[in-house]
Steps between C-alpha positions, in 0.01 A plus 500: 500500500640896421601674741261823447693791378409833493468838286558759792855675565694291774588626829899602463522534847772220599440345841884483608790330469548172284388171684688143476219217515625154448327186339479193721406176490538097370586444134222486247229673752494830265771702593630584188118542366444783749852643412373539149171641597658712682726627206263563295252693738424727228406329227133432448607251257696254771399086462576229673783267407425157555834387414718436809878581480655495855699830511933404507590815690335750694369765355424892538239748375439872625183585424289819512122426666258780471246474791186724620774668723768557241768289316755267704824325403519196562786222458401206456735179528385176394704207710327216259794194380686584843298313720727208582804658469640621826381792732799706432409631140143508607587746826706758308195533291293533794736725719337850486141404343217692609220272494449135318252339315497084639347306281303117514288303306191442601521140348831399619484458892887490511510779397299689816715293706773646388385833600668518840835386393479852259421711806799374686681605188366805499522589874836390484594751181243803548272462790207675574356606137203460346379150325236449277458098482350441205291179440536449120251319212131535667377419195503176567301539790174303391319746715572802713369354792838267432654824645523381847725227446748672354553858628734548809368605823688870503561422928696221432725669215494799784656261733732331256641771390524741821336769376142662401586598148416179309122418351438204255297557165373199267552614145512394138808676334415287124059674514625797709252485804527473860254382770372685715341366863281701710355402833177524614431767791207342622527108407879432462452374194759544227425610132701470234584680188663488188676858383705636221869567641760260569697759600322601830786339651758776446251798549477387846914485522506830362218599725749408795792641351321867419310482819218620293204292313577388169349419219636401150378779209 
């Protein structure tokens, strides 16, 4: 699905200083998928590829995000192909990164375990900033109601990881949606809802970074 664009003249206010957001995650999850969405943020004409080749190297994008508050810069590193290959090369990538986007599959449970073996990485490297865990392909989910079974409990992550600034999002990078759970006020009970945006992820980590809301233009 397009991401809608728009005719009006974009906000050239820039929201600060250029943020380093890292790509985490098991091979073949979708790393490298979101790396390319994420390259080519503005072009209405972006399509999945569903041909898989496992990035050799890491690699590194800066990219310019225009949001309702302004434009951002954002550097994005994608850590796909390095996954079994030592912590060293994977922590110099990691030293100074502002935030990090953790991905799993929501069809692979190995790949959730995982999970707290990246937070030790991470607390070990750059503790204490923002993570967006990112539960990848719910289109596969039969039915939304699937949801429960697969999305994190965010006070469990919380305690994992040491800190308050981590929230889990179920997603579809390849039909560009997310889903989104609200609770009940009065019942409890939990409805669910499929969205455009598979990048709701990273507006929340550059909500936290900008200490402001933010919303992708």
């Amino acid at each position: 699905m397009k991401r809608k664009q728009t005719d009006t003249i974009k906000n050239t206010t820039s929201l600060g200083e250029s943020k380093k957001i890292v790509l985490l995650g098991d091979g073949g999850i979708g790393k490298t998928t979101m790396f390319e969405k994420l390259r080519h943020i503005k072009d209405d004409e972006y399509r999945f590829n569903k041909s898989y080749n496992a990035t050799d190297n890491f690699d590194f994008d800066r990219i310019k995000i225009q949001t309702d508050s302004g434009y951002a810069m954002i550097d994005i590193w994608d850590t796909a192909g390095q996954e079994n290959r030592g912590g060293k090369l994977r922590d110099a990538y990691l030293k100074g990164a502002d935030a990090i986007l953790l991905l799993y599959d929501i069809s692979k449970s190995e790949t959730v375990k995982n999970i707290p073996k990246w937070f030790q990485q991470i607390n070990q490297v750059a503790p204490k900033i923002p993570v967006a865990v990112i539960g990848n392909k719910a289109d596969l989910l039969s039915e939304l109601q699937q949801c429960e079974c697969v999305k994190l409990r965010e006070c469990n992550l919380q305690r994992d990881l040491g800190h308050s600034k981590v929230k889990n999002f179920l997603v579809s990078i390849k039909e560009d949606t997310h889903i989104e759970s609200t609770t009940s006020y009065w019942s409890g009970s939990v409805t669910h809802t499929e969205k455009t945006n598979c990048l709701i992820g990273l507006e929340y980590l550059m909500s936290q970074l900008y200490d402001k809301p933010v919303k992708l233009a």
